[in-house]
N, CA, C and O of each residue as an XYZ file, in Angstrom:
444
protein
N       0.846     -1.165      0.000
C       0.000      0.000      0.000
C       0.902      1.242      0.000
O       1.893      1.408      0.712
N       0.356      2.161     -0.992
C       0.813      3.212     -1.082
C       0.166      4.881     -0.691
O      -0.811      5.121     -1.401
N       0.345      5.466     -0.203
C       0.149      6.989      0.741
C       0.328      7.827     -0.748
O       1.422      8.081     -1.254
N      -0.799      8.140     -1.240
C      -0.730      9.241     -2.959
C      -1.202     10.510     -2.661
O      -2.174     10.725     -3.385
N      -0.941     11.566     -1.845
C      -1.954     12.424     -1.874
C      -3.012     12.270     -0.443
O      -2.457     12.166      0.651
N      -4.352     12.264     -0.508
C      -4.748     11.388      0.479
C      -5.436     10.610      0.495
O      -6.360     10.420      1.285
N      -4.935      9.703     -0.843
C      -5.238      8.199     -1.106
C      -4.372      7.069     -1.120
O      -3.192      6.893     -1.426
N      -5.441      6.248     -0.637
C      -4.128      4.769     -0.456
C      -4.481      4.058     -1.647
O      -5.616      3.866     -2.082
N      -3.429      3.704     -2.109
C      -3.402      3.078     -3.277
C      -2.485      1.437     -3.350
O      -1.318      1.363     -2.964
N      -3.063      0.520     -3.767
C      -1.918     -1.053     -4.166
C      -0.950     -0.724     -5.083
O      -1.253     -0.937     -6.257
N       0.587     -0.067     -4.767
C       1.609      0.106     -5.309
C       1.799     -1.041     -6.847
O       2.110     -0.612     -7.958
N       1.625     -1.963     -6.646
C       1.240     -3.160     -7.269
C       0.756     -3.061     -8.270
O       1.332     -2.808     -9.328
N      -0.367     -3.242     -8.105
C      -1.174     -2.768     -9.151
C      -1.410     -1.544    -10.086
O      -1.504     -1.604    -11.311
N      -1.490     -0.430     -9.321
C      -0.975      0.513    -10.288
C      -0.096      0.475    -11.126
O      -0.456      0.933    -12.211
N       0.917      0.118    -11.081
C       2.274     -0.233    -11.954
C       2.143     -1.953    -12.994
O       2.848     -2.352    -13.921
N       0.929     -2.605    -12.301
C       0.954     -3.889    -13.105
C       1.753     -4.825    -12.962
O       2.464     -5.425    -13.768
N       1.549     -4.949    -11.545
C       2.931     -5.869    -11.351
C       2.295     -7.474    -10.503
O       2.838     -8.534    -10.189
N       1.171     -7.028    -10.408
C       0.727     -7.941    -10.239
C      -0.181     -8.906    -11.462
O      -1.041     -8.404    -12.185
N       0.279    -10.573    -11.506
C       0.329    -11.610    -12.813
C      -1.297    -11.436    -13.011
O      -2.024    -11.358    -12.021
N      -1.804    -11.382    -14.298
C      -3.722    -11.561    -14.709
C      -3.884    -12.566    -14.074
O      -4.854    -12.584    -13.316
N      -2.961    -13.817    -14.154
C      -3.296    -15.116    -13.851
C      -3.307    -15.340    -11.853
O      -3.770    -16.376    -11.374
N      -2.766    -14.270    -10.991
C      -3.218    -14.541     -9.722
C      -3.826    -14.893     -9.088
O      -4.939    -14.369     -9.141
N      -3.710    -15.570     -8.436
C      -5.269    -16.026     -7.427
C      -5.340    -15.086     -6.007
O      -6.244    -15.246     -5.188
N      -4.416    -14.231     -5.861
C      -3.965    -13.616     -4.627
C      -4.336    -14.000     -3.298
O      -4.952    -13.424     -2.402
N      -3.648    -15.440     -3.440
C      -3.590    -16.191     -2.167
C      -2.611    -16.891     -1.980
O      -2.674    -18.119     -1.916
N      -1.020    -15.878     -1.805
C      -0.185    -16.397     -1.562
C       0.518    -17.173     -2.247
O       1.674    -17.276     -1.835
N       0.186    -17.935     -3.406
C       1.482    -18.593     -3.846
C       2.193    -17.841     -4.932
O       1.878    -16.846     -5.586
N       3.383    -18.719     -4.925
C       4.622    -18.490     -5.906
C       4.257    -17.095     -6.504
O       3.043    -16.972     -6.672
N       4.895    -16.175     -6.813
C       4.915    -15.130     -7.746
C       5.941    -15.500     -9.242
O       7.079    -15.968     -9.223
N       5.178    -15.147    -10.385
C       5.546    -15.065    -11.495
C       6.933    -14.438    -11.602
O       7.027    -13.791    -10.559
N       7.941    -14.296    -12.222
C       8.935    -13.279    -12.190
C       8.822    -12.256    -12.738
O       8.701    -12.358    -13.959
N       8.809    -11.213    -12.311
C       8.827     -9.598    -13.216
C       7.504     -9.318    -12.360
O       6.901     -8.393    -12.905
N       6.789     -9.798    -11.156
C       6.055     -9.538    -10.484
C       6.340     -9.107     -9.061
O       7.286     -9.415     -8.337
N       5.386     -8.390     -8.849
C       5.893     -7.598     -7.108
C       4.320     -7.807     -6.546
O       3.371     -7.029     -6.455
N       4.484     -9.124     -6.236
C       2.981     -9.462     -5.406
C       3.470     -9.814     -4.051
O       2.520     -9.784     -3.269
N       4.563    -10.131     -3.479
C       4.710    -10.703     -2.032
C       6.075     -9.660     -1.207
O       7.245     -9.870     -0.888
N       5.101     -8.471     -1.116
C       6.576     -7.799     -0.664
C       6.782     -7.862      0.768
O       5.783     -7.807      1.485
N       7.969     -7.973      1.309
C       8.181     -8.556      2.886
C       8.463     -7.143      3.240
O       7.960     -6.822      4.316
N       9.056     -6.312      2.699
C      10.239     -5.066      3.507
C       9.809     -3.963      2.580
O       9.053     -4.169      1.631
N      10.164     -3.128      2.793
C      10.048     -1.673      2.025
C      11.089     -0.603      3.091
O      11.237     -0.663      4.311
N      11.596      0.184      2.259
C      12.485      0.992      2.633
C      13.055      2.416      1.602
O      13.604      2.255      0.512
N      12.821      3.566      2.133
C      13.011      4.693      1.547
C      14.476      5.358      1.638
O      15.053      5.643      2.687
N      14.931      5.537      0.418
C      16.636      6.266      0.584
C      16.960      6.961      0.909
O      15.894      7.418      1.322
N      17.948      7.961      1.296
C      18.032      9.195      1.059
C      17.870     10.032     -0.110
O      17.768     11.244      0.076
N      17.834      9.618     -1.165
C      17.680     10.105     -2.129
C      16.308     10.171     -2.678
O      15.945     10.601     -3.773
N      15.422      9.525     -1.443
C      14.250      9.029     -2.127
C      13.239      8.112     -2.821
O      12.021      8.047     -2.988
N      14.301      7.465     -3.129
C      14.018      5.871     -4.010
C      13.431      5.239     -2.819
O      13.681      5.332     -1.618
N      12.535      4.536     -3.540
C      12.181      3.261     -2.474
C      11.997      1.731     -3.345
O      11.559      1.380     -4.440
N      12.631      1.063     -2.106
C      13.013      0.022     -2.403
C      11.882     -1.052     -1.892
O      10.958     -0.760     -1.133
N      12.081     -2.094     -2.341
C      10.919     -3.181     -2.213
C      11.522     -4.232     -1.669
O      12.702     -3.916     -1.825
N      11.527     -5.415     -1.060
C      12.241     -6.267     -0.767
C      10.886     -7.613     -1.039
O      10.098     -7.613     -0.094
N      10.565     -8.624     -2.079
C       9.805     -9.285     -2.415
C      10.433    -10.493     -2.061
O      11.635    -10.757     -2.103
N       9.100    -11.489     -1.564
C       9.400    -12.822     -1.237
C       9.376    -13.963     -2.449
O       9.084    -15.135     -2.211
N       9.645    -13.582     -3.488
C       9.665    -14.620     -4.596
C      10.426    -14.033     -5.691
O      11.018    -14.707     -6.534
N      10.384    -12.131     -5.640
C      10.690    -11.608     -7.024
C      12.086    -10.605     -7.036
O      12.493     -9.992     -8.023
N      12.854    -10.610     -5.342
C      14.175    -10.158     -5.256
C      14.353     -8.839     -4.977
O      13.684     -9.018     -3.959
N      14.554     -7.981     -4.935
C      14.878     -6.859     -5.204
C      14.278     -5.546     -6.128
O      14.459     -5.393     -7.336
N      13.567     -4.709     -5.280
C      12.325     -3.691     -6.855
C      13.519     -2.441     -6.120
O      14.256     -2.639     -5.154
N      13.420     -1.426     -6.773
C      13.869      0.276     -7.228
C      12.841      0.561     -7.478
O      12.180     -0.202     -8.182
N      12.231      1.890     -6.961
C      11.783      2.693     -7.055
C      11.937      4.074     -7.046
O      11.580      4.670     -6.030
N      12.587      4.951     -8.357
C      12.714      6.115     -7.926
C      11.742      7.206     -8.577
O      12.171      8.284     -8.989
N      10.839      6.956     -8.615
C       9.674      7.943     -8.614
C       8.996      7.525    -10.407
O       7.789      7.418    -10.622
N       9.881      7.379    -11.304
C       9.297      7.078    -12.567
C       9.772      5.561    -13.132
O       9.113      4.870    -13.909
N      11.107      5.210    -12.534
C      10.879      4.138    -12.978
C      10.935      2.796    -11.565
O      10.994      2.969    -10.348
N      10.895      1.719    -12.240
C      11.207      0.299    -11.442
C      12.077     -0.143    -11.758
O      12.139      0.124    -12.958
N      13.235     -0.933    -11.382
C      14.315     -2.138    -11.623
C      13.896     -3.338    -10.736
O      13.356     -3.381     -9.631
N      14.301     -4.244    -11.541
C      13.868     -5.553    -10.622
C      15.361     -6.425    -10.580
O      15.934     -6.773    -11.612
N      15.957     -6.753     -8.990
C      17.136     -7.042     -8.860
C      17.233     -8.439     -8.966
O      16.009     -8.453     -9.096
N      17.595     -9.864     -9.046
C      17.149    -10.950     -8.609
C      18.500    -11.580     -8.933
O      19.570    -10.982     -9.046
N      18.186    -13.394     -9.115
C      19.376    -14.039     -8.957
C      20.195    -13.772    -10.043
O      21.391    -14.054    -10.107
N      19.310    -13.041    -11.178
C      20.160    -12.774    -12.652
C      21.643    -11.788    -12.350
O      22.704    -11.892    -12.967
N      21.360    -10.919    -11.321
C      21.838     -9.793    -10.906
C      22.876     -9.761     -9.588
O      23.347     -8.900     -8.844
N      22.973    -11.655     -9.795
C      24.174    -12.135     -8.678
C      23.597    -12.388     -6.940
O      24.267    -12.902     -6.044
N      22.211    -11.869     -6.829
C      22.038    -12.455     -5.291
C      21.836    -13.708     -5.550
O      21.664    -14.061     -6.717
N      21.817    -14.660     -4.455
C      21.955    -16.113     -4.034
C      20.155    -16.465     -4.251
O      19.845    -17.547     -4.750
N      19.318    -15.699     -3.933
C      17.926    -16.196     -3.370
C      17.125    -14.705     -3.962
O      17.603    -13.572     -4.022
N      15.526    -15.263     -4.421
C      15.050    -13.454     -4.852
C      13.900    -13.260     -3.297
O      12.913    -12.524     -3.282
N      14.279    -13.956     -2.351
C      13.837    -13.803     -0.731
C      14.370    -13.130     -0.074
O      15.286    -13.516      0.652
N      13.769    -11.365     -0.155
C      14.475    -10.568      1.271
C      13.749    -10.174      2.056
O      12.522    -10.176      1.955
N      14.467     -9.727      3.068
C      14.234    -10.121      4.522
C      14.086     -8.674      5.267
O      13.354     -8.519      6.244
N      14.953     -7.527      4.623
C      15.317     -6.576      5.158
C      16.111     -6.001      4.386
O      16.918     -6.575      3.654
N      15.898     -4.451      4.515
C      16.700     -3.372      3.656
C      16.981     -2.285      4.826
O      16.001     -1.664      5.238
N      18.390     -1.985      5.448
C      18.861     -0.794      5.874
C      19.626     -0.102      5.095
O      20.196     -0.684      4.172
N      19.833      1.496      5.324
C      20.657      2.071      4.534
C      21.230      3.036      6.280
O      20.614      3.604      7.182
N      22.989      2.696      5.922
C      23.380      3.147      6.984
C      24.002      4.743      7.560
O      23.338      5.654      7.065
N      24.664      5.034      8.108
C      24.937      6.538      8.010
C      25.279      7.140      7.335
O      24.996      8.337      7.291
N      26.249      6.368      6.301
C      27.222      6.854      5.554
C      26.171      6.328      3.492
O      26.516      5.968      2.366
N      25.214      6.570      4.053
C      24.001      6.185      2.926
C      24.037      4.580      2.290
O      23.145      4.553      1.443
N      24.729      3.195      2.360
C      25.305      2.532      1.694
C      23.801      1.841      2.525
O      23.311      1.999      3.643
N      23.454      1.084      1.397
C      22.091      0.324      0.964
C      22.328     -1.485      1.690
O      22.742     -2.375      0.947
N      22.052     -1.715      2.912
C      22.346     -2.994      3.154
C      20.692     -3.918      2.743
O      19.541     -3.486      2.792
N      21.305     -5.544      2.282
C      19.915     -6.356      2.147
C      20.086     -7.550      2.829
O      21.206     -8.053      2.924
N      19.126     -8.044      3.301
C      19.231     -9.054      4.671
C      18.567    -10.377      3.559
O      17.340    -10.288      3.569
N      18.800    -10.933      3.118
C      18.318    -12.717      2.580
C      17.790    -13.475      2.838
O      16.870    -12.988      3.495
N      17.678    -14.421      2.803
C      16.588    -15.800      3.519
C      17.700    -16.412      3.652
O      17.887    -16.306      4.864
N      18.253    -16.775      3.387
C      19.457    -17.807      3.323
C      20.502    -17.395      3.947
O      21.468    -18.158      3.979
N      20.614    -15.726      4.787
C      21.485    -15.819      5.647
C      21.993    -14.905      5.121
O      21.989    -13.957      5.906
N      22.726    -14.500      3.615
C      23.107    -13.917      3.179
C      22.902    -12.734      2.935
O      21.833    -12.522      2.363
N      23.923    -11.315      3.289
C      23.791     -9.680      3.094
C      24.611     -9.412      1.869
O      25.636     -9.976      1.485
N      24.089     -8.655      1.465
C      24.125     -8.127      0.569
C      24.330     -6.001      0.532
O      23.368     -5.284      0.808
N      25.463     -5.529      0.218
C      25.830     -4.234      0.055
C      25.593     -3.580     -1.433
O      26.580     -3.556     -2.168
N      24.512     -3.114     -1.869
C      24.666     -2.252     -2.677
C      25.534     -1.032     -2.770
O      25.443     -0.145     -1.921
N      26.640     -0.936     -4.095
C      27.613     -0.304     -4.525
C      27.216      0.881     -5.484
O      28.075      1.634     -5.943
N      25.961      1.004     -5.749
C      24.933      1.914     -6.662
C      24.780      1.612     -7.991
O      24.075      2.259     -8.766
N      25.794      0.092     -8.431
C      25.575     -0.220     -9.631
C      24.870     -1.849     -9.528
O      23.809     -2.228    -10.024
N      25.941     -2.694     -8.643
C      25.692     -3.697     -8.164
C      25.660     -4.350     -7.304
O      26.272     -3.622     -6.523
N      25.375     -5.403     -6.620
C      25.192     -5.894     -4.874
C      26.388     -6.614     -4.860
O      26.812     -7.142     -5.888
N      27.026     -6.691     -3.689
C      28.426     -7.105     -3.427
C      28.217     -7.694     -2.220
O      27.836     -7.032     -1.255
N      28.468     -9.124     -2.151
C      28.183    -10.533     -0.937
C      28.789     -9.607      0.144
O      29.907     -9.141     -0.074
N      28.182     -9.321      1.220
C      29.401     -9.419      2.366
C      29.383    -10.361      3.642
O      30.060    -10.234      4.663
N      28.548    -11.230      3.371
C      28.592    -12.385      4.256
C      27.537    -13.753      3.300
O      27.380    -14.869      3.795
């Protein structure tokens, strides 16, 4: 859910990111879909980020989307958690244990 003004809106859907074929009851998400988001988190810059339980990694900076996933070198498209720390650097928490440091181009293992 998204805060537009002073309407709430399904981030989701507006953008079409959710599959025709859904049953929206939880299972599997299609890829290139943002139906199971666990985390959400806003940058300093503004962007907001998505953290999806099937579809990896979304960008959001106001006009467009990127979708991050295993193509894009993480281990799993299951996150868990997105901090961004003092020094602005974008951390992602995994299912599998694994963090992940965004470098502003690409995610770099650090555990």
């Amino acid at each position: 859910m998204l805060k537009e003004g002073d309407s709430i809106i399904n981030f989701s859907s507006k953008h079409h990111l959710i599959h025709p074929n859904s049953k929206r009851n939880g299972e599997k998400s299609p890829k290139g879909t943002l139906e199971h988001v666990f985390t959400i988190a806003e940058d300093k810059k503004g962007n907001i980020w998505f953290g999806d339980r099937d579809a990896g990694i979304w960008k959001y900076d106001g006009h467009n989307l990127e979708n991050y996933t295993i193509k894009d070198g993480l281990t799993n498209d299951f996150v868990l958690s997105i901090y961004e720390d003092k020094n602005s650097e974008l951390w992602f928490g995994m299912a599998d244990g694994s963090v992940y440091r965004f470098n502003g181009n690409t995610f770099e293992k650090q555990f």
